[in-house]
N, C-alpha and C positions, 0 to 999 in steps of 0.2 A: 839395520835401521827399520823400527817401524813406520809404518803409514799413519799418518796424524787421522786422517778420517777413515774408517773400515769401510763406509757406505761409497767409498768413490775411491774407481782407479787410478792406481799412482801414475799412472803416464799421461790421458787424458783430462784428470778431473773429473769426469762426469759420472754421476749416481749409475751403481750398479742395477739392473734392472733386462726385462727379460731378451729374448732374441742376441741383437747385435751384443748387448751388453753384456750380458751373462757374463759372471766375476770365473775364470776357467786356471788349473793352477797346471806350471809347467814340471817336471820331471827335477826339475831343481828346487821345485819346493816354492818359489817366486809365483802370485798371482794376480793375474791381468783381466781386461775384459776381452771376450773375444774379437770387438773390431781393431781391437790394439795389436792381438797377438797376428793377426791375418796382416793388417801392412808391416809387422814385422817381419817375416816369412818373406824369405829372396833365397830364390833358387833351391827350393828344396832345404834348408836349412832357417832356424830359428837361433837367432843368438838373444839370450836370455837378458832384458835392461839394466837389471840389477845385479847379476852379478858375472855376466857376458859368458854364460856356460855353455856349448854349442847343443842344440839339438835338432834332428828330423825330422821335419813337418811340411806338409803341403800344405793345411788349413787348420784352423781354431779347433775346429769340431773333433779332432784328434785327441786333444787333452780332456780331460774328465773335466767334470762342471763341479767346481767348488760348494759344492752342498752345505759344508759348516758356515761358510760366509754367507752363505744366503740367510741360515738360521740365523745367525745375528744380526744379519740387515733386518729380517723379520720382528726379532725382538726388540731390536734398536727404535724401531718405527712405529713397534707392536703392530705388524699387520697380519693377520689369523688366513693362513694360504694352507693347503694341503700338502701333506710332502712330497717332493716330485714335477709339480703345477711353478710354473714361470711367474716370478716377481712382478707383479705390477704395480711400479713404482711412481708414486703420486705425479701429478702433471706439473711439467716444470718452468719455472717463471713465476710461480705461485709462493710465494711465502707465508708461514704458518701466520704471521698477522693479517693477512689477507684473507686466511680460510676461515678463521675467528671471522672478521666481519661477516664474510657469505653467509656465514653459519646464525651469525647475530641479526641478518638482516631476512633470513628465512624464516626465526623465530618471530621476527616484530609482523610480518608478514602473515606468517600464519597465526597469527594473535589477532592480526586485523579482520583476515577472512571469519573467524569465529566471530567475531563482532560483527560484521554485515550479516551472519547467516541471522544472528540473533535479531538483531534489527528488523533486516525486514522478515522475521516471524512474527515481529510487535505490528510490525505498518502491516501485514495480511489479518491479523484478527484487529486490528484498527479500522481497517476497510470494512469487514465486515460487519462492524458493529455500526458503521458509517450507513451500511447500507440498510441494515435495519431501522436506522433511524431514518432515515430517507423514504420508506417503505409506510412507516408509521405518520408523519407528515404528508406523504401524497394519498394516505387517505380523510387522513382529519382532510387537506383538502377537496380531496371529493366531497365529506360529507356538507364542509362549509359554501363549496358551490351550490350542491339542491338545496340547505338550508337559505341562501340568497335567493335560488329560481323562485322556491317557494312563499319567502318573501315578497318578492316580487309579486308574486301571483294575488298573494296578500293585499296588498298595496292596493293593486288594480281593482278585489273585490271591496276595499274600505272604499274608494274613491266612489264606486257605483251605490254605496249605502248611502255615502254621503249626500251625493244626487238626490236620492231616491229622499234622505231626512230633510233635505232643502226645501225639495216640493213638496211635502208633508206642511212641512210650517208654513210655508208659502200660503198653503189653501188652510191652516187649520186660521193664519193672523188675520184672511181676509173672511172667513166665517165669524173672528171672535167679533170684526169691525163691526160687519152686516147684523150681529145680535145687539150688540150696544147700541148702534144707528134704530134699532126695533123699541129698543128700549124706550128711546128718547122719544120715538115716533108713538109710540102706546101715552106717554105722559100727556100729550098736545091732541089726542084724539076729540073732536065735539060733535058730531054727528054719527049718526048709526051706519051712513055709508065708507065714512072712514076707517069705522071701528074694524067692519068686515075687512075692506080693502087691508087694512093693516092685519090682520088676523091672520089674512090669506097667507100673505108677503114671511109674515115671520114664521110664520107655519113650515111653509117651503125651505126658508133658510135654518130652522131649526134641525129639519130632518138631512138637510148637507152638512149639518156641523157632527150630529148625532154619525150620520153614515163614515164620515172624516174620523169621527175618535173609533168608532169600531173597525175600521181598515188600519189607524194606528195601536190597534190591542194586538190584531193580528200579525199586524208584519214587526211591531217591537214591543212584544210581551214584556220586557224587561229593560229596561234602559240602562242598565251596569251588565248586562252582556251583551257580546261584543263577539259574535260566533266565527266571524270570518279571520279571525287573529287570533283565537284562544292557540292555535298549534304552533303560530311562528313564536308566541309569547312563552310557551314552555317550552 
C-alpha cells in the first residue's frame, strides 16, 4: 500500500523535514520519520508498522536517511538545497493562499515605498524652487523698502519747498499790492512835495519787488522742475 502523500509520514502525518523529521527507511524497506521510528524502539528492538518485521535498534540515527525521498520532497515543492544539506521545510500553519497574499502585499508595499521616494523627490526640488522664489521676493522687498525710505525723505524735502514757494508768493502778492497801491498814488499826485514823497516810496517798493523776482530766478529757475522728486519719480 502506498502513501497518498510522499511529503508526509505515514504514522504521524507531518511534513518531512530536517532533524527530528528526517524521512529514514528501515531494513524492510518501510520508511518513517525519525521521531516515529525512536518511540517505536522498546527494548532494543524495532518492530516495523507496516509490515511488523522485527528489527535491532536502539535509535533512528541507525538507519540510513532516505536521500530519494528527500529528492522528491525537493522536487515536489521545487526547493533548490545542496545534496546532502537538511530539508528545510516551509513554516507550518502557513497555507500557500496565505504566502500569495504576503507575497501580494510585499509587492503593493514596495510599489508604494517607490512612490514616496518619488514624491518627496518632487516636494525637495519644490522646496527649492520655493526658496528661490522666496529669496527673489525678500529682495524686491528690500529694494521696495529704500525705495519708500527714500520717498519719504522725498516727501519731507517737497513739503520744505513748498514752505519756502508759500513765502515766496506771500512777499511777491504783497509787493504786487504795494506797486498797484503806487500806481494809484502817482495818478492823484498835485504838489511837487508829493510827487517826491511818492517817488521815494515807490522807488523803495520797486527795488523789493525787483530783489523778490531775482531770489525767485534763483531758487526756481524753472517752474516744471521739480529736483527733489525727479529720483523717487523714475
Amino acid at each position: 500500500m502506498m502513501d497518498n502523500n510522499p511529503e508526509e509520514c505515514s504514522l504521524c502525518f507531518n511534513n518531512y523535514e530536517d532533524n527530528l523529521l528526517r524521512p529514514r527507511t528501515l531494513p524492510c524497506g518501510h520508511t518513517f520519520c525519525s521521531q516515529c521510528i525512536d518511540n517505536a524502539i522498546k527494548n532494543g528492538q524495532l518492530t516495523c508498522p507496516r509490515c511488523l518485521a522485527q528489527h535491532a535498534a536502539t535509535a533512528a540515527t541507525q538507519f540510513s536517511i532516505n536521500y530519494g525521498m528527500e529528492a522528491l520532497i525537493r522536487k515536489l515543492k521545487g526547493i533548490e538545497v545542496e545534496p546532502g544539506k537538511p530539508i528545510k521545510a516551509p513554516a507550518r500553519g502557513i497555507s500557500k493562499t496565505l504566502r500569495s497574499l504576503v507575497q501580494e502585499q510585499k509587492s503593493i508595499i514596495s510599489s508604494l515605498i517607490t512612490s514616496c521616494e518619488e514624491v518627496l523627490s518632487q516636494l525637495g526640488e519644490y522646496r527649492g524652487q520655493l526658496g528661490d522664489w522666496k529669496t527673489h521676493h525678500l529682495q524686491l522687498q528690500d529694494r521696495l523698502y529704500a525705495l519708500v525710505e527714500q520717498n519719504k525723505s522725498a516727501i519731507k524735502l517737497l513739503e520744505l519747498e513748498d514752505t519756502s514757494v508759500m513765502d515766496m508768493t506771500t512777499q511777491g502778492e504783497e509787493g504786487k499790492t504795494q506797486l498797484q497801491a503806487m500806481l494809484g498814488n502817482l495818478d492823484t499826485v498835485n504838489t511837487p512835495q508829493e510827487v517826491d514823497t511818492t517817488i521815494d516810496t515807490a522807488v523803495g517798493c520797486k527795488m523789493k519787488v525787483e530783489d523778490w523776482l531775482e531770489k525767485c530766478q534763483e531758487l526756481f529757475p524753472d517752474v516744471k522742475t521739480v529736483h527733489t522728486s525727479v529720483k523717487v519719480r523714475c
